[in-house]
py3Dmol code that shows the C-alpha trace and the ligand (Angstrom):
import py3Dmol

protein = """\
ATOM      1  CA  UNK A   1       0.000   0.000   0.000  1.00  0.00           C
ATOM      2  CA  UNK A   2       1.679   3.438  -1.142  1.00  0.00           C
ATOM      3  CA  UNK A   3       2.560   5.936   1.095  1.00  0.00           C
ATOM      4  CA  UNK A   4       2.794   9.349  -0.794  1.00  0.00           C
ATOM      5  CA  UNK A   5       5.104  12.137  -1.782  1.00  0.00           C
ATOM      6  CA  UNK A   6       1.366  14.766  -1.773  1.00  0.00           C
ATOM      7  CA  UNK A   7       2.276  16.892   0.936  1.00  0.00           C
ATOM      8  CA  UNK A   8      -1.154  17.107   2.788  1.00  0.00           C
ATOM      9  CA  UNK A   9      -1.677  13.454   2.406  1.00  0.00           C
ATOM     10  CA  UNK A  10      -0.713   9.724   4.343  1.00  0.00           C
ATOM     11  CA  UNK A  11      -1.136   7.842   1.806  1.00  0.00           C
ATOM     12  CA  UNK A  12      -2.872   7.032  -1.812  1.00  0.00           C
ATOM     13  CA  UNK A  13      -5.352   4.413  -2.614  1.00  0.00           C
ATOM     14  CA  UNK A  14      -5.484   3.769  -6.213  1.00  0.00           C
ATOM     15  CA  UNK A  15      -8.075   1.558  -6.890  1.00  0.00           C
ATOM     16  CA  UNK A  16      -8.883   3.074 -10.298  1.00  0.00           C
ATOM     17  CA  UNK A  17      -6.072   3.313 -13.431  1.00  0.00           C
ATOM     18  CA  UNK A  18      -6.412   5.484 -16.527  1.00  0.00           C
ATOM     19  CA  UNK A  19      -7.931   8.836 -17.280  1.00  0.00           C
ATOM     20  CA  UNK A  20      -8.735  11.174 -20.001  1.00  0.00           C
ATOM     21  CA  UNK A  21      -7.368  14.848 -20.499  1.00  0.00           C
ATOM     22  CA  UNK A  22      -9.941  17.642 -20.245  1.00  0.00           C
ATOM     23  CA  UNK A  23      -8.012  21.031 -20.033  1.00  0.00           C
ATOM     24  CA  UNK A  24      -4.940  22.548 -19.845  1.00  0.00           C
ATOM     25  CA  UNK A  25      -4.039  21.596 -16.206  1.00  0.00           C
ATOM     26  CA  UNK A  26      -3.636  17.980 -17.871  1.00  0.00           C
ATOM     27  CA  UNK A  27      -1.305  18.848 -20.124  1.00  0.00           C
ATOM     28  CA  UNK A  28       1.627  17.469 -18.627  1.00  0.00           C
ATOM     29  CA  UNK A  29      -0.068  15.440 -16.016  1.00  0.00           C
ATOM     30  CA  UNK A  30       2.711  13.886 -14.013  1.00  0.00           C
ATOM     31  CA  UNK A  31       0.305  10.381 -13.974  1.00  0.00           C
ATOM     32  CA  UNK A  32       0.406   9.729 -17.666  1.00  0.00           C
ATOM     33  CA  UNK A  33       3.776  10.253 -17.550  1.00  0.00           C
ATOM     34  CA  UNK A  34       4.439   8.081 -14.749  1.00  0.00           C
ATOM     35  CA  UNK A  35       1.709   5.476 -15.976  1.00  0.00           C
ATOM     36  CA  UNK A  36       3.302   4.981 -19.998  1.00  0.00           C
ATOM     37  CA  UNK A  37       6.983   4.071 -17.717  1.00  0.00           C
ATOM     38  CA  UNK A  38       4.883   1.129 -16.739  1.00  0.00           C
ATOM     39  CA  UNK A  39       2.360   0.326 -19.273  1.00  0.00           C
ATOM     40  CA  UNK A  40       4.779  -2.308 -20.910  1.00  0.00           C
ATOM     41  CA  UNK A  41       3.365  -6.257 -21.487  1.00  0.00           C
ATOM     42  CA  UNK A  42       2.163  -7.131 -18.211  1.00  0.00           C
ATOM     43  CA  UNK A  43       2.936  -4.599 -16.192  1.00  0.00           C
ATOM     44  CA  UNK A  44       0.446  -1.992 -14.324  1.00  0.00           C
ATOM     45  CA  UNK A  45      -0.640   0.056 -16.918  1.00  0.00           C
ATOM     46  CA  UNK A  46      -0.437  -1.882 -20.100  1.00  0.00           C
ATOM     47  CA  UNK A  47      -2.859  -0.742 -22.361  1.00  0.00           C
ATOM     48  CA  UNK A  48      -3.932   3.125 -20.686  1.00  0.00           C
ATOM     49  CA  UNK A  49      -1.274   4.648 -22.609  1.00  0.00           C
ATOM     50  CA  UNK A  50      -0.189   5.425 -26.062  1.00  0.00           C
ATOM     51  CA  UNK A  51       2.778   7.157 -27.211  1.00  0.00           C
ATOM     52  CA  UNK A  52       1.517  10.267 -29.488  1.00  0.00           C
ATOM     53  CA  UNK A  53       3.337  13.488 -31.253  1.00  0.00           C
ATOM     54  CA  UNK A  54       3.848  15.427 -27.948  1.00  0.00           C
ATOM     55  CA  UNK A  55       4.481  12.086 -25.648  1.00  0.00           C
ATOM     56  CA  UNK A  56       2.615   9.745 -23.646  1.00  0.00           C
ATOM     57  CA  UNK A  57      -1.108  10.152 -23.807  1.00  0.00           C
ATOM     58  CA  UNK A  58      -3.690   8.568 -21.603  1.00  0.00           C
ATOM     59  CA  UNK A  59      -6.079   6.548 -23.983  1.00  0.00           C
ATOM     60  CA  UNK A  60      -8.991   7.542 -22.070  1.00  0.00           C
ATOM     61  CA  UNK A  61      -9.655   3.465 -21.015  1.00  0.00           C
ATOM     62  CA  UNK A  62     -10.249   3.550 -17.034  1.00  0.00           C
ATOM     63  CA  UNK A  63      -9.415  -0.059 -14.702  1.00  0.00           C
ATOM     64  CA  UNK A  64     -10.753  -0.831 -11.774  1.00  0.00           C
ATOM     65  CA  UNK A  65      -8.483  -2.488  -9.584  1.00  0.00           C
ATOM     66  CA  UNK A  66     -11.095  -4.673  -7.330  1.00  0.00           C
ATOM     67  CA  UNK A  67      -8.656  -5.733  -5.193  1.00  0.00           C
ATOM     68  CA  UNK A  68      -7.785  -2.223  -3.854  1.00  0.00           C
ATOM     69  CA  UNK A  69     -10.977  -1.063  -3.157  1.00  0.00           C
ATOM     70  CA  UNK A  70     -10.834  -2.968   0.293  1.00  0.00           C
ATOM     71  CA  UNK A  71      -7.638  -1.599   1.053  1.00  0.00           C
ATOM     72  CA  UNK A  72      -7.873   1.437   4.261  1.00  0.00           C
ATOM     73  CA  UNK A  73     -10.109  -1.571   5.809  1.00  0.00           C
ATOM     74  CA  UNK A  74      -6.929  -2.763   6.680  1.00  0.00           C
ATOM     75  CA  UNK A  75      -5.061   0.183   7.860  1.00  0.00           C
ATOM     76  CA  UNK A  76      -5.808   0.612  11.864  1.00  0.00           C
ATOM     77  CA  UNK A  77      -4.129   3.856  12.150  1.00  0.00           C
ATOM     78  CA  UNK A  78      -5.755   6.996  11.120  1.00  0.00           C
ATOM     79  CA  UNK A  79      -4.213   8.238   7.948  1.00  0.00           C
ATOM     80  CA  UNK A  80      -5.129  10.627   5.571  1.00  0.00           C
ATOM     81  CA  UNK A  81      -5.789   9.321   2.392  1.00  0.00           C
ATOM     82  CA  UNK A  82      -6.002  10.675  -1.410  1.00  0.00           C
ATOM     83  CA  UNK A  83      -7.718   8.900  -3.448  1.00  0.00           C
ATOM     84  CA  UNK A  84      -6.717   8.047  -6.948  1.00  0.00           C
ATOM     85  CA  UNK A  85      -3.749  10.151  -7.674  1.00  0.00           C
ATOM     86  CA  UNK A  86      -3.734   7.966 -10.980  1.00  0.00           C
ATOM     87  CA  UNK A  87      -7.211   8.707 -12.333  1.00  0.00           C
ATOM     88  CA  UNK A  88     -10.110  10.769 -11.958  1.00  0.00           C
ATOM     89  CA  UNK A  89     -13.107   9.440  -9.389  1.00  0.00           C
ATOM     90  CA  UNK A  90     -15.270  10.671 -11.232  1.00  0.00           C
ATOM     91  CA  UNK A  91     -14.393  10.101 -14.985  1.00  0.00           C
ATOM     92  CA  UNK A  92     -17.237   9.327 -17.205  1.00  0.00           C
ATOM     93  CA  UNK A  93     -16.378   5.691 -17.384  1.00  0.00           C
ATOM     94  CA  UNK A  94     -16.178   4.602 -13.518  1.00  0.00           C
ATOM     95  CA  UNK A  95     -19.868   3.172 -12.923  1.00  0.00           C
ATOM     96  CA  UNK A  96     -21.547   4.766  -9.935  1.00  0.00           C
ATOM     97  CA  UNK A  97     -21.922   1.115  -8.609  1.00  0.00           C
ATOM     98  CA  UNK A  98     -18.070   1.410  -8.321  1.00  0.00           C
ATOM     99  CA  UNK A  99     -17.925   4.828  -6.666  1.00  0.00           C
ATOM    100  CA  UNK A 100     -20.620   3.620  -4.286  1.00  0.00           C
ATOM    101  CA  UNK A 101     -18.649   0.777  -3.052  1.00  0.00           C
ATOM    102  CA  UNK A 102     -15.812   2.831  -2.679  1.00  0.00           C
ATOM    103  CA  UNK A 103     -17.710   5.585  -0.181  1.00  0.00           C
ATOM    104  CA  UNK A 104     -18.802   2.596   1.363  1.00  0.00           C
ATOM    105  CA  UNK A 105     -15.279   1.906   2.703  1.00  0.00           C
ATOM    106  CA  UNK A 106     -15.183   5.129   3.563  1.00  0.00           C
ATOM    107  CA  UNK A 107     -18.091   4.557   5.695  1.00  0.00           C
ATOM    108  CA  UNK A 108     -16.797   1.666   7.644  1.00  0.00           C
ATOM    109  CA  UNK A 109     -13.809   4.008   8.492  1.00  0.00           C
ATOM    110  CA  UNK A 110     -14.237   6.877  10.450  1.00  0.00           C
ATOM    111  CA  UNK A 111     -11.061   6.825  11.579  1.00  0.00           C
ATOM    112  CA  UNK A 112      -9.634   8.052   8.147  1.00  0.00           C
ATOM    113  CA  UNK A 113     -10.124  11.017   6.469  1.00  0.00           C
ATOM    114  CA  UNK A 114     -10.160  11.051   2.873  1.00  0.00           C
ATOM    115  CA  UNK A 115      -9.557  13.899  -0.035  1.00  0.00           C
ATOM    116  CA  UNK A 116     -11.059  13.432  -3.492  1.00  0.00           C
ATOM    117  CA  UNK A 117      -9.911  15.678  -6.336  1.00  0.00           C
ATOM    118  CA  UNK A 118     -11.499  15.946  -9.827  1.00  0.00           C
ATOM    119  CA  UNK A 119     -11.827  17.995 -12.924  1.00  0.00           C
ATOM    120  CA  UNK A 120     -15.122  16.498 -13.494  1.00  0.00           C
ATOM    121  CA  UNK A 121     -16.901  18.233 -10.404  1.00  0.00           C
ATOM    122  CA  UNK A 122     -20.460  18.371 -12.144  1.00  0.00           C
ATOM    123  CA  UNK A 123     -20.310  14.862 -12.439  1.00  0.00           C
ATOM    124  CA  UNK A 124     -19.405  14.667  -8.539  1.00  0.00           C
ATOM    125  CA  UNK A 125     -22.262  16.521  -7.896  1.00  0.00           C
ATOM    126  CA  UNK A 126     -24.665  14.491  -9.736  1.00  0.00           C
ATOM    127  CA  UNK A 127     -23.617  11.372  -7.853  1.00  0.00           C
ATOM    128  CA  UNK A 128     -23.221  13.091  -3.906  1.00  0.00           C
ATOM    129  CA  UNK A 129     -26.562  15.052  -4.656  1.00  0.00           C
ATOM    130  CA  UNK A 130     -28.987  11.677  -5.038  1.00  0.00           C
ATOM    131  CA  UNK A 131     -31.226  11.740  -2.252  1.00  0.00           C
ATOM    132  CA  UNK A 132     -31.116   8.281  -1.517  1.00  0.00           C
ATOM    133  CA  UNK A 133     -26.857   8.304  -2.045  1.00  0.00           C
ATOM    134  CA  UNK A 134     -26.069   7.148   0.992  1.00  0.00           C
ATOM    135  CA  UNK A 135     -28.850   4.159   1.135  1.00  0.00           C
ATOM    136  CA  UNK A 136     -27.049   2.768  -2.195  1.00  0.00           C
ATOM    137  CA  UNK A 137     -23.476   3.437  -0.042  1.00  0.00           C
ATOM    138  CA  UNK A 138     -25.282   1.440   2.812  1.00  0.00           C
ATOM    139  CA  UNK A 139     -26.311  -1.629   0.812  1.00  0.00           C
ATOM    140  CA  UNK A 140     -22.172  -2.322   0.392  1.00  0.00           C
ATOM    141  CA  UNK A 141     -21.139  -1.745   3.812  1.00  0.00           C
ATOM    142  CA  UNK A 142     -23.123  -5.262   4.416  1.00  0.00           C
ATOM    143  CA  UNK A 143     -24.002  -3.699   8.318  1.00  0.00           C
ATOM    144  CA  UNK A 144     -27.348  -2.214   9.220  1.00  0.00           C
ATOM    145  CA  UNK A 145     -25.627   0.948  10.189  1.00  0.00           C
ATOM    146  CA  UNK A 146     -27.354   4.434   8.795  1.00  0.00           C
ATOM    147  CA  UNK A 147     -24.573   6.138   6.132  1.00  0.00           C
ATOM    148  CA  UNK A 148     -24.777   9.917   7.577  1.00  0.00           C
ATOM    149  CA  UNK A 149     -24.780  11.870   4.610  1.00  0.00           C
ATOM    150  CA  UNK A 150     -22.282  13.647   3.568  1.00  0.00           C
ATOM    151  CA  UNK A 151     -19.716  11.495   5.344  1.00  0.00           C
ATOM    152  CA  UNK A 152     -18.142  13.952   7.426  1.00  0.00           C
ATOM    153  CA  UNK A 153     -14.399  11.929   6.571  1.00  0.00           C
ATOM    154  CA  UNK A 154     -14.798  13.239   3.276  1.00  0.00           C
ATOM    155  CA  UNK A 155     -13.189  15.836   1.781  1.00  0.00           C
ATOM    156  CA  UNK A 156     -14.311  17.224  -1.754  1.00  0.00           C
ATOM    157  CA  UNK A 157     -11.886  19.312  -3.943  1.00  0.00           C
ATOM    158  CA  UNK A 158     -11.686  20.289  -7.501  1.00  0.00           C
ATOM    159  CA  UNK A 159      -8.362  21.188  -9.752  1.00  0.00           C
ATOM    160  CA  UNK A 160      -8.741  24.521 -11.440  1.00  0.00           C
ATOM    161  CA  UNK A 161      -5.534  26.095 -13.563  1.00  0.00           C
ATOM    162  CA  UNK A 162      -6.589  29.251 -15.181  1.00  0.00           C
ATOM    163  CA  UNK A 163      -9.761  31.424 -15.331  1.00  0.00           C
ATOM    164  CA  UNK A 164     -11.910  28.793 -17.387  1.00  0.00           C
ATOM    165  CA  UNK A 165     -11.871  25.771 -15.035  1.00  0.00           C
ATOM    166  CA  UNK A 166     -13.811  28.250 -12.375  1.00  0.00           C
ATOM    167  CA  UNK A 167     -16.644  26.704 -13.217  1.00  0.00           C
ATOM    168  CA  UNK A 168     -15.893  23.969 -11.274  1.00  0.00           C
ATOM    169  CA  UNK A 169     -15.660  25.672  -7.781  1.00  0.00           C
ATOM    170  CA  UNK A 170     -19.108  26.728  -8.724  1.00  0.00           C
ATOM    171  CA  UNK A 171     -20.092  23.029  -9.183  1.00  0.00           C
ATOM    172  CA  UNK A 172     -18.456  22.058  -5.733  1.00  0.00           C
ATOM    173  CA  UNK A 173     -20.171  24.365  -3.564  1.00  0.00           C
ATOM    174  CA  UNK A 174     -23.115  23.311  -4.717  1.00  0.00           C
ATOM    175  CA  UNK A 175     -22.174  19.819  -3.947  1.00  0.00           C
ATOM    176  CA  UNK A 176     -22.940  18.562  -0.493  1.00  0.00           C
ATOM    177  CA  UNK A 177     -19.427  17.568   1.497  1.00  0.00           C
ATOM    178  CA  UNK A 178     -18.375  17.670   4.788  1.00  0.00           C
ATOM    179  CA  UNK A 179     -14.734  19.858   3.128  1.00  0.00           C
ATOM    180  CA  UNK A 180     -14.391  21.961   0.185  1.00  0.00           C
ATOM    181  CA  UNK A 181     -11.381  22.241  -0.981  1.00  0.00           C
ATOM    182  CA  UNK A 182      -9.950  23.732  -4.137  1.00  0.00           C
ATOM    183  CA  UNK A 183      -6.121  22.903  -5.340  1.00  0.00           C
ATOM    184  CA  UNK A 184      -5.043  25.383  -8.426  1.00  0.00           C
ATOM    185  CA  UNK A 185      -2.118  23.636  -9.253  1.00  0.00           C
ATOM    186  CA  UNK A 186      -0.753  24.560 -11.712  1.00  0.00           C
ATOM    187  CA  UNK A 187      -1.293  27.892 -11.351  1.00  0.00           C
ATOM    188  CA  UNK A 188      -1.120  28.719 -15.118  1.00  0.00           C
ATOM    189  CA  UNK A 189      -2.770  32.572 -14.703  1.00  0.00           C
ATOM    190  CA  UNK A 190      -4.158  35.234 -12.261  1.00  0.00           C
ATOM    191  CA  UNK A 191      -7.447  34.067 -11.688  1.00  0.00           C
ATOM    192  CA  UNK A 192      -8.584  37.366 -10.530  1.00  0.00           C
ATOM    193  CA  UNK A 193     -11.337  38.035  -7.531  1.00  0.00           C
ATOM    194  CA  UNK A 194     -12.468  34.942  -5.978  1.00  0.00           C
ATOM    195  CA  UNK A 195     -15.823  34.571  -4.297  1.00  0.00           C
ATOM    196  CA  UNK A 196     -14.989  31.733  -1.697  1.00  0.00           C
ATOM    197  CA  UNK A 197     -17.659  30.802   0.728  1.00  0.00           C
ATOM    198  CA  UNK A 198     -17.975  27.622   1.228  1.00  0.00           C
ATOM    199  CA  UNK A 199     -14.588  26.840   0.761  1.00  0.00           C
ATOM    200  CA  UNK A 200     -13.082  25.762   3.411  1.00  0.00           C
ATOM    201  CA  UNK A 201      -8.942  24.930   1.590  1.00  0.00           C
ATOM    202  CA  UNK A 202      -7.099  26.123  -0.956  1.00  0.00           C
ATOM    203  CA  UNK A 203      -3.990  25.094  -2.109  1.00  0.00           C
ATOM    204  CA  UNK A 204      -1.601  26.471  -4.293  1.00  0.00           C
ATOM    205  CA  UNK A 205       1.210  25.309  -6.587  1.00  0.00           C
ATOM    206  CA  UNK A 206       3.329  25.994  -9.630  1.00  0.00           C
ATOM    207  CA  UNK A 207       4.274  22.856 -12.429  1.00  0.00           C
ATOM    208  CA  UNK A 208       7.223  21.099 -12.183  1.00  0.00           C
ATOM    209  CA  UNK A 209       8.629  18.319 -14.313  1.00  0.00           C
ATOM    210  CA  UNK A 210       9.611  19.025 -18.305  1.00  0.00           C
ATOM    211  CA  UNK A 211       8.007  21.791 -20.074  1.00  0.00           C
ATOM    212  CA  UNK A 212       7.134  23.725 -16.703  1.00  0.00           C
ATOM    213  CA  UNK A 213       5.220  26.271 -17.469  1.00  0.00           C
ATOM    214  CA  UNK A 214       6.218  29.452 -14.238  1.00  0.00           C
ATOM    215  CA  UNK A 215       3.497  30.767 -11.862  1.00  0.00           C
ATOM    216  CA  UNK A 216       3.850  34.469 -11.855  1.00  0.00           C
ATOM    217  CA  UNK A 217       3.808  35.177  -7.789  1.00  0.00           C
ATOM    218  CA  UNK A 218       1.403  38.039  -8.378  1.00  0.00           C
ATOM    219  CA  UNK A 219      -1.236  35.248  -8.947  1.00  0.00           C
ATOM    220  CA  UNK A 220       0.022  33.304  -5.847  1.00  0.00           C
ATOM    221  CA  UNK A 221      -0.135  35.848  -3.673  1.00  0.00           C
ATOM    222  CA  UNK A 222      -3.116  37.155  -5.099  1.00  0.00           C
ATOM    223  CA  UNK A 223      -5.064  33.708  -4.012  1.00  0.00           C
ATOM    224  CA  UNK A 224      -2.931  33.975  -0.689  1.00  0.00           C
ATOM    225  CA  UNK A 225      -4.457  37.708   0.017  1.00  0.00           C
ATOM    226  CA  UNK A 226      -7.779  36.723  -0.442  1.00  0.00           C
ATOM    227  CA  UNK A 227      -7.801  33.871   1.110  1.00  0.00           C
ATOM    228  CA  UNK A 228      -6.688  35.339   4.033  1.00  0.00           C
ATOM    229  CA  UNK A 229      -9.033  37.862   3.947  1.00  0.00           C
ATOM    230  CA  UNK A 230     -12.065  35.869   3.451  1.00  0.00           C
ATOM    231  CA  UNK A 231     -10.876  33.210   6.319  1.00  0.00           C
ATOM    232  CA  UNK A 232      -9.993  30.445   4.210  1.00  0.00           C
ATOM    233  CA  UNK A 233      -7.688  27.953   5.059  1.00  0.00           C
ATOM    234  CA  UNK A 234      -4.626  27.973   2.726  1.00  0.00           C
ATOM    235  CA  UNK A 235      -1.639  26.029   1.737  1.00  0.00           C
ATOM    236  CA  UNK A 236       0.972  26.666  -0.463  1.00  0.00           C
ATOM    237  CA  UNK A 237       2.691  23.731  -2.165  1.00  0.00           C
ATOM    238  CA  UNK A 238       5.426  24.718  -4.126  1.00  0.00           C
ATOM    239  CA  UNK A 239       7.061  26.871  -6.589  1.00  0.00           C
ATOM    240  CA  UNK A 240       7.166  24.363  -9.284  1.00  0.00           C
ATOM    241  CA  UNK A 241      10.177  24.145 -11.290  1.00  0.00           C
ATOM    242  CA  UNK A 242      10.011  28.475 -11.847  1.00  0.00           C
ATOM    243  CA  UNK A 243      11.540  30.238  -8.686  1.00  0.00           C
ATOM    244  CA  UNK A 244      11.058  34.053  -8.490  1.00  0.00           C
ATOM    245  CA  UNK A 245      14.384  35.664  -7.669  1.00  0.00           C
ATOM    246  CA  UNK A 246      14.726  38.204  -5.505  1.00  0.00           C
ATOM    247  CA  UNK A 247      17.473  40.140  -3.682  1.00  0.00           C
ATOM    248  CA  UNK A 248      20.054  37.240  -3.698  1.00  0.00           C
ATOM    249  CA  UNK A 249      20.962  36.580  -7.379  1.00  0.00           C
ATOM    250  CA  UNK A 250      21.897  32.728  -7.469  1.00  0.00           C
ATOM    251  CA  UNK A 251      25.541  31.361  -7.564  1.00  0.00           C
ATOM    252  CA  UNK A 252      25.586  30.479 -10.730  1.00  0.00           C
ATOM    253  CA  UNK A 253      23.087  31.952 -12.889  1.00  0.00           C
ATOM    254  CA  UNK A 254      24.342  31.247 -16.411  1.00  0.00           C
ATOM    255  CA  UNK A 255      23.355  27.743 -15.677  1.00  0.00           C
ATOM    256  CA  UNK A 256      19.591  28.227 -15.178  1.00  0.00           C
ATOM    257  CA  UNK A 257      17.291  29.226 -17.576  1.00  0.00           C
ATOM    258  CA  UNK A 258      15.875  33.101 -17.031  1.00  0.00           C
ATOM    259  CA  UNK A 259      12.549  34.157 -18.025  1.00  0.00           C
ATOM    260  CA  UNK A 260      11.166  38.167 -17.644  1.00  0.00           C
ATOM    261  CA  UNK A 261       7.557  38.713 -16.864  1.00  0.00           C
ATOM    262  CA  UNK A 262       6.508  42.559 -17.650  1.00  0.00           C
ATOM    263  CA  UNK A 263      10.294  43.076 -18.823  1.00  0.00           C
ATOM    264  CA  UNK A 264      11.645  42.566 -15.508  1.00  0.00           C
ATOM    265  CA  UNK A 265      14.301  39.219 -15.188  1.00  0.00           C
ATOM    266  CA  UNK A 266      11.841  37.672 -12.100  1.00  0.00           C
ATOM    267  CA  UNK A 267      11.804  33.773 -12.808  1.00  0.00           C
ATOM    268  CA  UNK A 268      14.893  31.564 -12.677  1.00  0.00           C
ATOM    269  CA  UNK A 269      14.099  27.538 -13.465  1.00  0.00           C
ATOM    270  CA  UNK A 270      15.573  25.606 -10.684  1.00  0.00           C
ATOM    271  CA  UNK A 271      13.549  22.904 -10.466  1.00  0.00           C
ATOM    272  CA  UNK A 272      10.702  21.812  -7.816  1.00  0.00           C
ATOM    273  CA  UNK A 273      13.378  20.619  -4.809  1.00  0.00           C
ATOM    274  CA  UNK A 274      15.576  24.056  -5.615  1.00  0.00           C
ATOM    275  CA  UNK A 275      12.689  26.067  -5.556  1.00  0.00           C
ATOM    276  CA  UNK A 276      10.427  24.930  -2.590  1.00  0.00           C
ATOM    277  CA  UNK A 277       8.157  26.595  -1.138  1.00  0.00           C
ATOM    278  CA  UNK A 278       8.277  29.938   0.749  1.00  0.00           C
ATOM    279  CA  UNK A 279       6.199  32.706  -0.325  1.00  0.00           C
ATOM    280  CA  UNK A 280       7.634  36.014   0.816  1.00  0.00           C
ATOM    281  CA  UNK A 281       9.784  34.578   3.143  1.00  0.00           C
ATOM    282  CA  UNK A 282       7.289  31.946   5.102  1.00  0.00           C
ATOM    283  CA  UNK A 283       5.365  28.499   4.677  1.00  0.00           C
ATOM    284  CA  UNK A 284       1.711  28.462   4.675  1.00  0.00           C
ATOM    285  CA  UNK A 285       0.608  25.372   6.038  1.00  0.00           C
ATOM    286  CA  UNK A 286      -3.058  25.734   6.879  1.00  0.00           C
ATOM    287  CA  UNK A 287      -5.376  22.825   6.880  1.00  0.00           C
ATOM    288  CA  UNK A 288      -9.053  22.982   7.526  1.00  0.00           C
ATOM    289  CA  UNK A 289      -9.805  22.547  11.212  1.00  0.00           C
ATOM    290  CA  UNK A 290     -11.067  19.361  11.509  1.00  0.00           C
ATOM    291  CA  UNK A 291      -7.484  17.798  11.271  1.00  0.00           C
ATOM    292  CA  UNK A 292      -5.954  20.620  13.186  1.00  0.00           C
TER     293      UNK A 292
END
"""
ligand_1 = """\
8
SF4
S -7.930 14.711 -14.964
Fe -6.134 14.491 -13.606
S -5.409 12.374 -13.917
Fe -6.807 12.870 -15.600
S -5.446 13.594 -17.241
Fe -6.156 15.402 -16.111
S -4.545 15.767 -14.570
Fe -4.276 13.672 -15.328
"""
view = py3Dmol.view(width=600, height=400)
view.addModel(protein, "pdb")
view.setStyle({"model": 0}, {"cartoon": {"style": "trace"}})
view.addModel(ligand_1, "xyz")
view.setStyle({"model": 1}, {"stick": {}})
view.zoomTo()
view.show()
């Protein structure tokens, strides 16, 4: 069972391989890439991947992995868990029968909180917003315990990367969940003023890995400022692969790539480790309160 390198998670339970692209946050999503390393004959992901023009490429063919779905079951300690980190929950192509039995484990373990991300959030709401939702989720516990619904162990996020993937924080607050949470990574633009009640998380990241594309850290802080002023928890991740550069030019500049933004020589590509993640001098670390 994998332990992970997400820094406001335990652990990942993949259960579900494969995915489709849908915007530009997916464009050099660090899954594919890792999936098409092992999608030779009989290995994990033969068969979810093929090699086009501009690299691997999901095929858009999903797998459940039945054996996995049992998997936190086993796990006494409480852990925080994010789920699927190599697909999408809510993809067009996993049944609902198949979601149900995985909020179902979720059920039997209160102990463990959870954190679901998609870029399909209308598609989440469709499924948590059934009235009778949690009597399906009951029927595969196999106890005659009540499902409260939402499961207060569940958190609910979406991905959004520029201004067009909005849209989906409006889909997720009207979603019943226990947690909102929103993760804009990569931060690809300013996404301007942010309405954010019922939010309760917000994390914040640039892309790292080949091709980075920089986060400008007038968005970042941007998202930073208002989330502070509108009480929202927030987090911020990482710089991605982009650092800004500030008073201390680096050692050896000549060997890093420099990029301007407004005319002004601001970025300097380090690379993710290099660049980390303090924002004006400090880490922001904020969870919502219920792990606090
Ligand atoms: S939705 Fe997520 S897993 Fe699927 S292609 Fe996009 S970034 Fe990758």
């Amino acid at each position: 069972m994998a332990e992970t390198l997400i820094e406001w998670a335990d652990r990942v339970w993949n259960f579900l391989r494969g995915c489709s692209m849908v915007s530009e946050g997916c464009r050099h999503c660090y899954a594919m890439i890792m999936a098409h390393r092992f999608s030779g004959p009989g290995q994990a992901y033969e068969g979810l991947t093929e090699l086009g023009p501009k690299g691997p490429r999901w095929n858009g063919k999903i797998r459940v992995v039945e054996e996995k779905i049992p998997e936190p079951l086993q796990v006494r300690k409480p852990q925080r868990w994010f789920v699927n980190s190599m697909s999408d929950l809510f993809h067009e192509d996993v049944p609902f029968e198949v979601i149900d039995r995985a909020f179902a484990v979720m059920a039997l373990t209160p102990r463990h909180t959870y954190q679901i991300l998609t870029k399909r959030p209308w598609r989440m709401r469709e499924y948590c917003s059934l009235d009778w939702r949690n009597q399906l989720v009951a029927q595969h516990t196999q106890t005659m315990r009540m499902v409260p619904w939402p499961l207060p162990n569940v958190w609910l996020g979406v991905s959004v990367e520029n201004q067009d993937a909005l849209s989906r924080v409006d889909a997720l607050k009207d979603t019943p969940a226990a947690v909102r949470f929103i993760s804009i990574e990569p931060l690809l633009e300013d996404l301007g003023a942010l309405i954010l009640d019922g939010i309760h998380w917000v994390i914040v990241g640039g892309e790292s890995g080949r091709g980075a594309r920089l986060m400008d850290p007038k968005w970042a802080r941007s998202i930073r400022d208002q989330c502070v002023r509108q009480n929202v928890n927030f987090f911020f991740k990482q710089w991605g692969a982009w650092v800004p550069v500030y008073a201390d030019p680096p050692d050896e500049p000549a060997t890093h790539e420099l990029r301007t933004i407004d005319g002004a020589p601001v970025m300097l590509k380090v690379g993710k480790h290099q660049a980390g993640r303090l924002i004006d001098g400090r880490e922001w670390n904020e969870y919502p309160e219920v792990v606090a």
